[in-house]
Every structure is written in C-alpha cells, then in structure tokens.
C-alpha positions as CSV (number, residue, x, y, z in Angstrom):
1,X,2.7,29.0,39.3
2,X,-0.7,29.0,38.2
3,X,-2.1,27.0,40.7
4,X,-4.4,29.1,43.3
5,X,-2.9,29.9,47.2
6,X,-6.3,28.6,48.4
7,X,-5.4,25.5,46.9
8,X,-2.2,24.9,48.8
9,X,-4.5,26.3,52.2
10,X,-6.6,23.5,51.9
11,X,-3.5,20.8,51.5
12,X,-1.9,23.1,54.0
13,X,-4.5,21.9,56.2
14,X,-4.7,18.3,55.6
15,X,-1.4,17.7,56.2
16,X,-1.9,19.3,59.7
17,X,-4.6,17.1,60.2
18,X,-2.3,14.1,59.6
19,X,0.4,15.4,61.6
20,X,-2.4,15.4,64.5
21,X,-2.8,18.6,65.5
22,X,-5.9,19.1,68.0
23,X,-9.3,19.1,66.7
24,X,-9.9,22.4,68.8
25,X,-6.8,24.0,66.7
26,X,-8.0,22.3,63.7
27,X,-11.8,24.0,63.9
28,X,-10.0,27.3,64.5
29,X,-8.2,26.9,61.4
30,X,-10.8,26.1,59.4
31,X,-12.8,29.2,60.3
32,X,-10.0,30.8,59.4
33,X,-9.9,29.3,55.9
34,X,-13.5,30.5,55.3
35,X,-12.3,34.1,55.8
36,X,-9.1,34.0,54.3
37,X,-10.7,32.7,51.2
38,X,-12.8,36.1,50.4
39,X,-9.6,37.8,50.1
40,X,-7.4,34.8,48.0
41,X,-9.7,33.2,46.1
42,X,-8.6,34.7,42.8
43,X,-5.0,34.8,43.9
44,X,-2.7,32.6,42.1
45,X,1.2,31.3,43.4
46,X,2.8,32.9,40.8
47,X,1.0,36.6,42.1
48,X,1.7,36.2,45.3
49,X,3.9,38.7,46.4
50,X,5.4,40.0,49.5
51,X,2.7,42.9,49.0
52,X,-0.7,41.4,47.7
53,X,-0.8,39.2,50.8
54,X,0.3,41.4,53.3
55,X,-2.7,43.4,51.7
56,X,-4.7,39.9,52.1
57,X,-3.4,39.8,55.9
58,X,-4.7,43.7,56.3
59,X,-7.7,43.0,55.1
60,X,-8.6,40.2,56.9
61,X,-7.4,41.8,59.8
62,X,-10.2,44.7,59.1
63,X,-12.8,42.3,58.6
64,X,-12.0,39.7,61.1
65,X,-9.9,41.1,63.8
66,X,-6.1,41.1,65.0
67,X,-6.3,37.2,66.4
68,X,-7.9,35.5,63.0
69,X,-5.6,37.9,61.1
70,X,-2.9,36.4,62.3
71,X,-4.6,32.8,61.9
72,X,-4.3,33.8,58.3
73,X,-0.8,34.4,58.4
74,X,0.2,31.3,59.3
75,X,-1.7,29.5,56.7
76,X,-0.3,31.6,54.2
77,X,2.9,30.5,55.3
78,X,2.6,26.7,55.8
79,X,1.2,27.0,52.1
80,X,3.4,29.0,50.5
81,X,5.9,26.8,51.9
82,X,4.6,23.5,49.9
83,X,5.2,25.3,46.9
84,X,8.6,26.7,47.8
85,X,9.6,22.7,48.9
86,X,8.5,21.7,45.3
87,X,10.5,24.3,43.5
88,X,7.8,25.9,42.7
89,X,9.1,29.6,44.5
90,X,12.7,29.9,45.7
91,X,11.1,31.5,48.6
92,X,8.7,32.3,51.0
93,X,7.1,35.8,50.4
94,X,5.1,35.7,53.7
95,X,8.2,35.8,55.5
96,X,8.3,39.5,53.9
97,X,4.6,40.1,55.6
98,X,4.3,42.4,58.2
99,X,3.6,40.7,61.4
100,X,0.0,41.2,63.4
101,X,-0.1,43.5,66.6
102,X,-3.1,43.3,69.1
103,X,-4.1,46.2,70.4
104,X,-2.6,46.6,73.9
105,X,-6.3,46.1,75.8
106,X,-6.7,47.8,79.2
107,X,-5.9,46.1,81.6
108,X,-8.5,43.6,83.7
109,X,-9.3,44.1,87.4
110,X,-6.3,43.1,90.0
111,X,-6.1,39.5,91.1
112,X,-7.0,39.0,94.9
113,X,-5.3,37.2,97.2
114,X,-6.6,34.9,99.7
115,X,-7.5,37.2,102.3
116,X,-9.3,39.3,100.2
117,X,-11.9,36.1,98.4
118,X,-14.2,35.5,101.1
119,X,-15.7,39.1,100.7
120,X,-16.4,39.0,97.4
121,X,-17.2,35.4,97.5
122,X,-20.1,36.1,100.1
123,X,-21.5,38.5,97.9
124,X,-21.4,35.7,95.2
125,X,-23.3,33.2,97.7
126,X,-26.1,35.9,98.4
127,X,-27.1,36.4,95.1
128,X,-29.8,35.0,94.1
129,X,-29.6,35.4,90.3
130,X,-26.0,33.6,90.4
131,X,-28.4,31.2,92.4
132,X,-30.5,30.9,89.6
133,X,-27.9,30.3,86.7
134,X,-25.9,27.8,89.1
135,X,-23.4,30.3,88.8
136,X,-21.7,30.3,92.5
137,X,-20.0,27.2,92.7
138,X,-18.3,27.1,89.2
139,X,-17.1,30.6,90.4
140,X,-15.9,29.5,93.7
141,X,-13.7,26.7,92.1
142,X,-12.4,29.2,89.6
143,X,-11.3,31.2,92.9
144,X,-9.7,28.4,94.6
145,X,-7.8,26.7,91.6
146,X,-7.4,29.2,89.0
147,X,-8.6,26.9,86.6
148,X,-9.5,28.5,82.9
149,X,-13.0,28.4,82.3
150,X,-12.5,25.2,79.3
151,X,-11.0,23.2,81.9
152,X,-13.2,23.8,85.3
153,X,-16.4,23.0,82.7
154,X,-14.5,19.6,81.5
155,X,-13.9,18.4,84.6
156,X,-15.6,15.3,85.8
157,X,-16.8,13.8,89.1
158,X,-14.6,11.0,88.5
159,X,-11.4,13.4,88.6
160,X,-12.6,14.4,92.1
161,X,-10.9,12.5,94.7
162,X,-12.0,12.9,97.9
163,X,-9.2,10.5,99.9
164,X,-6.5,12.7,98.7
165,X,-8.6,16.1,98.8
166,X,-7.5,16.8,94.7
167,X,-8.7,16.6,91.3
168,X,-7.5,15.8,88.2
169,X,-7.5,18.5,85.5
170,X,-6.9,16.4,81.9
171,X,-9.5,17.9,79.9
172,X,-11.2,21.3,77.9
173,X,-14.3,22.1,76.6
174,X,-14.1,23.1,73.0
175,X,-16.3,23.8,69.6
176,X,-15.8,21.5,67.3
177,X,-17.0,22.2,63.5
178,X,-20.0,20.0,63.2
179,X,-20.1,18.2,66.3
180,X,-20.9,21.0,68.4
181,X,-19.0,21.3,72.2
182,X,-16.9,18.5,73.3
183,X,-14.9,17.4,75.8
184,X,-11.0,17.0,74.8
185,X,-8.1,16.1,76.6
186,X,-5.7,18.5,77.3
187,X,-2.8,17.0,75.9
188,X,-1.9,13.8,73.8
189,X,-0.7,11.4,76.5
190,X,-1.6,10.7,80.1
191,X,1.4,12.8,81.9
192,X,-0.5,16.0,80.2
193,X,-3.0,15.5,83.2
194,X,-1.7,17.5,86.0
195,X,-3.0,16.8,89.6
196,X,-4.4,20.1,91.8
197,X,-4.6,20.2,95.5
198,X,-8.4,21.4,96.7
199,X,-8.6,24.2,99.6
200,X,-10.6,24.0,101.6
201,X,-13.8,26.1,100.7
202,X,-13.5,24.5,97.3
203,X,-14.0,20.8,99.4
204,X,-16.9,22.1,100.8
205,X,-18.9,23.0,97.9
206,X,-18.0,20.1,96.0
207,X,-18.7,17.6,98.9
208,X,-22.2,19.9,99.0
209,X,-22.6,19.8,95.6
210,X,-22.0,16.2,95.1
211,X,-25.0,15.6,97.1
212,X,-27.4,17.9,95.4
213,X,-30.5,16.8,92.8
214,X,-29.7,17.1,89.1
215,X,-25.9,18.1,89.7
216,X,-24.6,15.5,91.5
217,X,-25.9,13.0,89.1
218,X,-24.6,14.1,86.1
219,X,-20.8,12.9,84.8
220,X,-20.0,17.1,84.7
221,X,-19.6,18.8,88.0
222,X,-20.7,21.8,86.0
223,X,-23.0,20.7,83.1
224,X,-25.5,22.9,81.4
225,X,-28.9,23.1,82.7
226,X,-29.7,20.2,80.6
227,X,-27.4,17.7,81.7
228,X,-24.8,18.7,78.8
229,X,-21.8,20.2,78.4
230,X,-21.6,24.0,79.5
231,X,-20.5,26.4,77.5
232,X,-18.0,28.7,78.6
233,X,-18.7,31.8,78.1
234,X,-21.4,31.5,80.0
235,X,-18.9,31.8,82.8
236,X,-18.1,35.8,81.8
C-alpha cells in the first residue's frame, strides 16, 4: 500500500512493451508518463481513491488537453490493476473515474466528390508557393486515395506498381522518443498491407514525378527536402 502509483506506471509500461505494443503507441505513452507524473508523484496505492485521481485525471486534463488526459487514464488503470491482481486492492478505483469528453470541434470543410477535385486541384497546380514546398503532388495523392497524411509520407517507390496501376500502403510515419521520425509498418504481419487502385490523375503525377531530379531518386515518393522522411504536419 505504500508503494507509489508512478511506480506501478512505469511497470504498467514495461509490460506493454513486452506484450509488443507499437513503438508509435509506446512513445505516446511515455509522454504521457512525463505529464501524469507532476500530478502522482507523491501519490501512494494505498491513497488512491476514486477521488484523488479523478482530481489527477482533471488536472492533467487542464494542463495537457482532453486526448493526453485520457492517455492518463488508461495508465492509471493498467496500474492500478497490477496491484488489485496482487491483492494488494480488492479493486480498481479508476473504474470509479469520470471518463474524458473532447470538446465536440466544429466541424471541417465538406468532402468533394470527384466532379468537384479538378477545380480546386487546378488551383493547387498554379500555385507557385505549393510549387516551392513540393506541396502539389503529395496533395493530389491525398485527393485520389484518401490516404492519411502518416501513410501517403511512408510510402515508397517500391510499393508503386506500375503494371497493375496500384500501390501498396503497409507503412506510417511516426515520432519515436529518441530516434526521431521513422518509418513503421502499419500492422504486425504482412496481410496488414492493403493494396489501393491508382486513378488516373494520381498515375500521371507519379509516372511525372518518378522522372523528376531529386524526387525520383530518393526511396520516399515524398521525402523532405533533404532526402529524409517528411514530416506530417507539414502536410496541414
């Protein structure tokens, strides 16, 4: 009882890690450790009640937003329960914590359908500064395939295949604590991959692209300006 909540977080965690959850989940978490430790440092299993960590999870919420809040939560839970599996509590007291609710966000702008792209998609192609930032044909890939933003910037030119007019999405781009933006597979065996069929604008800017200094060289189709990995919020 006298041993400290942060404790159990941090064997919380490893036991995740050797359960093999995703490095990109696992560098999430871990920020979410840092935070959660302001407000549980002190805290010890014995004191912690229903109410002193859903005053942990409101505070973090406060400090850190709705999303990490929740983050929080969860690894409250997963180590509260070691101690409840050791007989240590009888039960769970974050089960008793009030769950996180986002802010309903206004909505975004309406999704276009195909007869409505090629305006907007000319407009992209005339500007310049898009141009400049090789900003049009990410975009235009986006359009055609609806591809999130971590998996358009993880694709490679060797998932392009140009006898079957497709392309293989089996990766995401993600932070990783320490190592900085990698490239990750998407899922944990081959038949996570999932196979896309290419219209035909999207064709045409990657057979034009493919042919292009600097970007068709590189393993990316949409590396940084430097030959590495993009970023993607560079894509907002």
């Amino acid at each position: 009882m006298d041993t400290k909540v942060s404790v159990l977080v941090e064997q919380h965690l490893a036991l995740l890690a050797e359960a093999g959850k995703s490095p990109a989940t696992l560098t999430t978490y871990r920020s979410a450790v840092r935070k959660l430790a302001k407000f549980t440092n002190a805290l010890r299993v014995g004191d912690a009640t229903p109410g002193r960590l859903n005053a942990v999870v409101r505070s973090m919420r406060a400090a850190h937003g709705a999303r990490m809040a929740r983050h929080g939560r969860t690894l409250l839970r997963g180590a509260l329960q070691i101690a409840v599996l050791n007989d240590v509590l009888g039960s769970n007291p974050v089960a008793q914590v009030s769950r996180i609710e986002s802010v309903r966000k206004p909505k975004g702008a309406p999704a276009l359908n195909a007869d409505q792209l090629p305006e907007p998609l000319g407009r992209l192609r005339a500007s310049l500064a898009c141009e400049d930032i090789d900003l049009i044909d990410p975009i235009t890939l986006l359009a055609a395939t609806g591809l999130r933003r971590s998996e358009l910037l993880a694709l490679r030119w060797t998932d392009y295949d140009e006898r079957t007019d497709t392309i293989t999405v089996g990766g995401k781009v993600a932070r990783m604590e320490g190592e900085g933006l990698k490239r990750l597979p998407s899922g944990k065996t081959d038949a996570s991959d999932r196979v896309v069929p290419l219209p035909a604008l999207a064709l045409a800017m990657l057979a034009k692209r493919s042919q292009r200094a600097f970007w068709g060289q590189q393993a990316m189709i949409f590396p940084s300006s430097t030959g590495h990995i993009a970023r993607p919020g560079q894509l907002q």
